[in-house]
C-alpha positions as CSV (number, residue, x, y, z in Angstrom):
1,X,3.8,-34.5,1.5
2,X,5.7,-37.4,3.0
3,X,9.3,-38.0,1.6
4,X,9.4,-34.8,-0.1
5,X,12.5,-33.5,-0.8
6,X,12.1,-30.6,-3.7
7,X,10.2,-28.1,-4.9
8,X,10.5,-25.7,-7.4
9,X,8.9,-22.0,-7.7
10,X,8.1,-19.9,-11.3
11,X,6.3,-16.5,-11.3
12,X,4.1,-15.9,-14.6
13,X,2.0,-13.5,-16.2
14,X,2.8,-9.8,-15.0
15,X,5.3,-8.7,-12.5
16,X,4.3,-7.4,-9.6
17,X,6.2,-5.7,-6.8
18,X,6.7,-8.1,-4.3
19,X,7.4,-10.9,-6.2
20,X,10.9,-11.3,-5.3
21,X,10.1,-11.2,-1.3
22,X,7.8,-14.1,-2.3
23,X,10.3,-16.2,-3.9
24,X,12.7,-15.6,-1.1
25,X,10.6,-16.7,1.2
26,X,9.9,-19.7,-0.6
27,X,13.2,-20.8,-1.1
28,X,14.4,-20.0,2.6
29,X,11.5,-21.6,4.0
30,X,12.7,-24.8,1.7
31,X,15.9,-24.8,2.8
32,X,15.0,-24.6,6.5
33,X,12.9,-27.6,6.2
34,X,15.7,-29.0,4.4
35,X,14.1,-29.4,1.2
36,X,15.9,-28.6,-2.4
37,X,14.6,-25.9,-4.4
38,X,14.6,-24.9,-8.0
39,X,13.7,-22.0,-9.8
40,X,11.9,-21.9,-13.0
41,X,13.2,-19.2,-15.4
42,X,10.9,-17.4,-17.7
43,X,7.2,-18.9,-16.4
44,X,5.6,-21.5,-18.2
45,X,7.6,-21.0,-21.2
46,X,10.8,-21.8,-18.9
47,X,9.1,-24.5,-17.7
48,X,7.9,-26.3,-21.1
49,X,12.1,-25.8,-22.0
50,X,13.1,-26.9,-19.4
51,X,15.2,-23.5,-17.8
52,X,15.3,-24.4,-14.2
53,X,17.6,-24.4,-12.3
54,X,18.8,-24.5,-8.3
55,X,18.5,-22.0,-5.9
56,X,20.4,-21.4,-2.8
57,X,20.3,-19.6,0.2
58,X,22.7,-16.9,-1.7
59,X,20.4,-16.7,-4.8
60,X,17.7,-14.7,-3.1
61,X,20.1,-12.6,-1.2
62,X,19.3,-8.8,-1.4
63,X,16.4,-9.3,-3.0
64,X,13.6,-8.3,-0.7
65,X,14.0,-4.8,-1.5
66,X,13.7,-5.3,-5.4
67,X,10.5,-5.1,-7.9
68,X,10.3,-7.5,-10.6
69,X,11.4,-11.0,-10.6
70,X,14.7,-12.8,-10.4
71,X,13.2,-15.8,-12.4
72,X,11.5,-13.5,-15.0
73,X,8.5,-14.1,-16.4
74,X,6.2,-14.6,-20.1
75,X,3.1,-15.1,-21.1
76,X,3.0,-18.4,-22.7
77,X,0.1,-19.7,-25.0
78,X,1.5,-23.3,-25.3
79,X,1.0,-24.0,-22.3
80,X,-2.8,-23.6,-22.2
81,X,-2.4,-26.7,-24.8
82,X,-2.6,-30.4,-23.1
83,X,0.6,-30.9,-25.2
84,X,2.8,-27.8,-23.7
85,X,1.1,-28.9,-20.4
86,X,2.4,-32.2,-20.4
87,X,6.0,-31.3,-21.8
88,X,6.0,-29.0,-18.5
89,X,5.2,-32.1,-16.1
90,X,8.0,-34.1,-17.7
91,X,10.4,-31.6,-17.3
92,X,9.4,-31.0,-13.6
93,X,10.0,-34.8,-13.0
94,X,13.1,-35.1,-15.0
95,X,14.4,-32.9,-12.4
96,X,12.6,-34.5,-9.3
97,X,10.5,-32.0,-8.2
98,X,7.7,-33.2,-6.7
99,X,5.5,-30.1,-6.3
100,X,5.7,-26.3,-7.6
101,X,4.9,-23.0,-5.9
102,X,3.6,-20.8,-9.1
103,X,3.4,-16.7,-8.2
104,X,0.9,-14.9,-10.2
105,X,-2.3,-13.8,-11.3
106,X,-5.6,-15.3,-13.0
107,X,-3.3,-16.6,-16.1
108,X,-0.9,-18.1,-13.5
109,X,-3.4,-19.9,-11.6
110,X,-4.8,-21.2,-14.6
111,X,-1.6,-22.8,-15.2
112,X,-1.5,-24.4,-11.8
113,X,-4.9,-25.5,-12.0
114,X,-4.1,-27.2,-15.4
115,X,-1.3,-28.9,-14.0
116,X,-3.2,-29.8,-10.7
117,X,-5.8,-31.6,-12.9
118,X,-3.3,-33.7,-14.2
119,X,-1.9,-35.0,-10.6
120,X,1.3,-32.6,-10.8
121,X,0.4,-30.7,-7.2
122,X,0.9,-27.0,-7.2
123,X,0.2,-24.4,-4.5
124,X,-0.7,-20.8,-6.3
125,X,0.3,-17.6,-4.4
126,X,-1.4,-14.2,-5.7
127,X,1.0,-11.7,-7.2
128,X,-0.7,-8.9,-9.1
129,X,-1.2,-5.3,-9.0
130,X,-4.8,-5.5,-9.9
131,X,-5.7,-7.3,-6.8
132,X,-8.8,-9.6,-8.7
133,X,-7.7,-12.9,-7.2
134,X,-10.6,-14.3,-5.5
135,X,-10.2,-15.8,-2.2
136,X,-7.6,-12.8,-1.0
137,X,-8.3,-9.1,0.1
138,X,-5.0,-8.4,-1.1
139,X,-2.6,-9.9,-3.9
140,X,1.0,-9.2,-3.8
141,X,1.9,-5.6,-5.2
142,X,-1.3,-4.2,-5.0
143,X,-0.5,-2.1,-1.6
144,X,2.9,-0.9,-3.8
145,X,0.9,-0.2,-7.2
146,X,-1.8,1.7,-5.2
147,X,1.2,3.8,-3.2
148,X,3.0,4.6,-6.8
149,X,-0.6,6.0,-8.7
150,X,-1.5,8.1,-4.7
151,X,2.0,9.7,-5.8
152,X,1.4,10.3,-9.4
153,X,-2.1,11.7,-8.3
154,X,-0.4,14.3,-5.7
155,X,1.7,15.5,-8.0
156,X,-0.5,15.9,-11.0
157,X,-3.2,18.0,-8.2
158,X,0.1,20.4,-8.2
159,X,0.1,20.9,-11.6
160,X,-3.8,20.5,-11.9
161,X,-4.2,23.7,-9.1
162,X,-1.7,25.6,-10.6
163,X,-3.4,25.5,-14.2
164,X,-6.7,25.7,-13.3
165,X,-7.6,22.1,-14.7
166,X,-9.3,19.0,-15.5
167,X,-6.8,16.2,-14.9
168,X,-7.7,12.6,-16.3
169,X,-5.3,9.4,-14.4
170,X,-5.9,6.2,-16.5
171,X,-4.7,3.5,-14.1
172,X,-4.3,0.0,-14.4
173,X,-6.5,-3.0,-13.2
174,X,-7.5,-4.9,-16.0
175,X,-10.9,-5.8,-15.5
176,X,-11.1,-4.8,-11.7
177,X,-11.2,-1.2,-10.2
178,X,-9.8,-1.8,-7.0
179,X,-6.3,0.3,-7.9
180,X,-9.0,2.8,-9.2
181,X,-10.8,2.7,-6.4
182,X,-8.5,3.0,-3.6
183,X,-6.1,5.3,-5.5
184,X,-8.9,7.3,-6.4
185,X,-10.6,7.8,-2.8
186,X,-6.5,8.5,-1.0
187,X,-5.7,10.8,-3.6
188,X,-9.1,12.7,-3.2
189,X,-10.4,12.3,-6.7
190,X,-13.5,13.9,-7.9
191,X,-14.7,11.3,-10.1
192,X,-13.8,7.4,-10.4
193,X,-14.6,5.5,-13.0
194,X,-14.7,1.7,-12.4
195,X,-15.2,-1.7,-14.3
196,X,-17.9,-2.5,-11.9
197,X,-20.5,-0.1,-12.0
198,X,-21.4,2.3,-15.3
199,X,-21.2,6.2,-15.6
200,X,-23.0,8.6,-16.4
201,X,-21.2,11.4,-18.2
202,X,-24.2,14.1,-17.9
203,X,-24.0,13.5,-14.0
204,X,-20.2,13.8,-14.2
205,X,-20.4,17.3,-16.7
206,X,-23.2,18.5,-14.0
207,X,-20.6,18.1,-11.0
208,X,-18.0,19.3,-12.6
209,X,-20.1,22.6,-13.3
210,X,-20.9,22.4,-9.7
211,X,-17.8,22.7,-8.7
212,X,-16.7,25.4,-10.9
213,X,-19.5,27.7,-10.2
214,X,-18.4,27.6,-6.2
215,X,-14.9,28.5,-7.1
216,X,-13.5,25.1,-7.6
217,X,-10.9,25.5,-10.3
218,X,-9.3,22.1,-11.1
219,X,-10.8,18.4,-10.3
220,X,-9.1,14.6,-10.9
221,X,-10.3,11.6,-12.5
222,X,-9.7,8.3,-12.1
223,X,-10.3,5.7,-14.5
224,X,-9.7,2.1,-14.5
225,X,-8.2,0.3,-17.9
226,X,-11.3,-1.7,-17.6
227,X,-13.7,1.3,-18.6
228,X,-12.0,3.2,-21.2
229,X,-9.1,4.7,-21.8
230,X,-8.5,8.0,-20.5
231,X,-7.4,9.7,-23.8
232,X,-11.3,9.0,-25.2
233,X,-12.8,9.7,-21.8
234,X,-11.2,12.9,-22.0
235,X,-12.5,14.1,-25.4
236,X,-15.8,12.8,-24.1
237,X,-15.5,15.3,-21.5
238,X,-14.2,18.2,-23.4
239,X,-17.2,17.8,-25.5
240,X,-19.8,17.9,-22.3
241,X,-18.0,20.4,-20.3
242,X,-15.9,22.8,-22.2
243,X,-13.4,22.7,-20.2
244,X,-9.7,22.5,-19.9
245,X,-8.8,18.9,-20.1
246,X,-5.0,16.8,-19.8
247,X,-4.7,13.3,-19.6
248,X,-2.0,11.0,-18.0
249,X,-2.0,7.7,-18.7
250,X,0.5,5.8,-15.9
251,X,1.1,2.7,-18.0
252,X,3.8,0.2,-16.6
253,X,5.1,2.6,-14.3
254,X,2.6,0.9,-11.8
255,X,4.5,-2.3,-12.2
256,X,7.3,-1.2,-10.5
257,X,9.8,0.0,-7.7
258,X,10.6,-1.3,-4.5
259,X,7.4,-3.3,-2.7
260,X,6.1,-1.4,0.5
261,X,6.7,-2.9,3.4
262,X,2.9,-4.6,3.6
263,X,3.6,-6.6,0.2
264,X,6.7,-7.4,1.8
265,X,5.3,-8.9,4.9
266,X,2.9,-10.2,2.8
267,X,4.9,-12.0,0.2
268,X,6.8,-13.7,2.9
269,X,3.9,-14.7,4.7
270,X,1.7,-16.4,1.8
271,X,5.2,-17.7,0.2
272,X,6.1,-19.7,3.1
273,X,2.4,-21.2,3.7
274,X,2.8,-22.3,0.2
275,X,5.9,-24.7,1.1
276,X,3.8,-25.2,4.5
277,X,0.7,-26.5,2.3
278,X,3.5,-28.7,0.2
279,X,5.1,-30.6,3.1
280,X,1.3,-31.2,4.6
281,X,0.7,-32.9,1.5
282,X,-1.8,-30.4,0.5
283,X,-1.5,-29.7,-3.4
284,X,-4.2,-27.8,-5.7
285,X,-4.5,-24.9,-3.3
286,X,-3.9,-21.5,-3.7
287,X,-3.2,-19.2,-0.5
288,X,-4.6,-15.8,0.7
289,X,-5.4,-13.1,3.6
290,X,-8.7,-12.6,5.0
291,X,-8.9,-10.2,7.8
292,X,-5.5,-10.5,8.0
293,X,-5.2,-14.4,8.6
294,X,-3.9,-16.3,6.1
295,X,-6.1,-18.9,4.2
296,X,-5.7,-21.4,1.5
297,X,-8.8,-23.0,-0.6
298,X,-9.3,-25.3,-3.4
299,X,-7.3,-23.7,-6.8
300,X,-10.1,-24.9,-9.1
301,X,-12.9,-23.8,-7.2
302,X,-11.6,-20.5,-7.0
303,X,-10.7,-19.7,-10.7
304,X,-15.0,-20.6,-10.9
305,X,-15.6,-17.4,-8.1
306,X,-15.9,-13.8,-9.4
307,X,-13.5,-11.3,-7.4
308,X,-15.7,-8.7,-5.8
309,X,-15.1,-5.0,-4.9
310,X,-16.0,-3.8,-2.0
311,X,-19.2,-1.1,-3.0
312,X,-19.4,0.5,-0.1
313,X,-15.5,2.0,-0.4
314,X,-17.1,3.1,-3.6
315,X,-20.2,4.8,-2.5
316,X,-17.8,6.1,0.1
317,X,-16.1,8.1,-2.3
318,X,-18.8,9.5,-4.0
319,X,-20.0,10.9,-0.7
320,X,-16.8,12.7,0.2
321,X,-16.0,14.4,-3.4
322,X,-19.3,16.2,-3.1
């Protein structure tokens, strides 16, 4: 963007791990361009109120190492009104910044794409554990989500082999079942259940029995958020089977702890295209990894394709917990 000279950055929606290595990046990238960045605190509620404020080299020191985000974050319904919208682009100008780097998921990107519409530009950078951003293999925090549930899972199996039982992990996801999926297939599960294809409890009571009858004396289940929750797929199961069931539900633990080092690398890499995109002039796009390239594509267009799930990891899994 010629003559630009600042920027500011806001994360939204849900943390996600790896947030904060993308906001560093961000800003440090600014700043070696020599550009002047601000933070927005609280999302697009901080934004409509106008909490921003600037960030300096120091202000995303020691940060790369910690979940969450400095800047905080809210879910905010006025902004999906033309009214909070518009109160967000005046507050944006009446500190000069001339485009905004917004970290999130699908609610996030909505945001930017409202404010796109309106001529504001706005570069959206995928953070979320579910990883359902279309246009991206992975979203920021999804590799740490997926490494926090594989070590929820091995412990439960402990417990699971040592009581002879039936152990039911209700993960996150929303409406995706990749952290399902993935956590499901590492951690050796039994059964998954995911958003994207239906169950069949019979099938699952039969393999279960299976199981038993060749000695097999405890089994895992994973299911997505998007399905059911576990407590009810549980007592589903007791009633088919019999046998002795426990749930865990992980809940915001997920959301958490220290990103891995791939959302690390990650969130540095797709923060700093963002300012790239900026100083090319390039607004309304929203960034990503594909075979692990980075990409960036039209922000409206993408909120109108469907995140897919790779089927084959899927069928995978069923062919290895036989």
């Amino acid at each position: 963007m010629i003559g630009l000279k600042k920027i500011g950055v806001l994360t939204s929606g849900g943390d996600a791990p790896g947030m904060n290595p993308a906001i560093r990046a961000v800003v440090r990238k600014a700043i070696f361009h020599e550009l002047e960045v601000y933070g927005v605190y609280g999302g697009y509620t901080g934004l409509i109120s106008g909490n921003i404020k600037k960030l300096e080299l120091g202000s995303v020191g020691d940060i790369i190492h910690r979940g969450g985000t400095i800047l905080h974050s809210a879910r905010c319904l006025e902004f999906k009104t033309k009214e909070g919208q518009q109160q967000g682009i005046e507050q944006l100008k009446a500190h000069g910044i001339e485009g905004l780097v917004v970290i999130g998921g699908d609610g996030s990107y909505r945001g930017a794409k409202a404010l796109t519409e309106q001529g504001f530009p706005c570069v959206g950078v995928p953070g979320t554990i579910d990883n359902d951003i279309p246009g991206t293999e992975f979203t920021i925090g999804f590799d740490t989500a997926l490494n926090t549930v594989i070590d929820a899972i091995d412990k439960i199996r402990d417990t699971a082999t040592s009581h002879e039982r039936t152990f039911i992990i209700e993960v996150m996801g929303r409406d995706a079942g990749d952290l399902a999926l993935w956590a499901g297939l590492s951690g050796g599960a039994e059964t998954i259940l995911i958003p994207e294809e239906k169950y069949d409890m019979n099938e699952i009571a039969t393999r279960l029995r299976k199981g038993h009858e060749r000695g097999k004396k405890h089994s895992i289940i994973v299911v997505a958020e998007g399905v059911c929750s576990g407590v009810e797929f549980g007592k589903k199961l007791e009633e088919a089977t019999n046998f002795d069931t426990r749930v865990s539900v992980l809940g915001h633990i997920q959301r958490g702890g220290s990103p891995t080092a791939f959302d690390r690398v990650l969130a540095s890499r797709l923060g700093a295209r963002a300012v790239e995109l900026l100083l090319e002039g390039k607004g309304g796009r929203a960034v990503g990894i594909e075979q692990n390239r980075l990409v960036d594509y039209d922000i409206i267009e993408a909120l109108g394709r469907r995140h897919t799930l790779d089927l084959d990891i899927y069928k995978l899994s069923q062919e290895l917990s036989i």
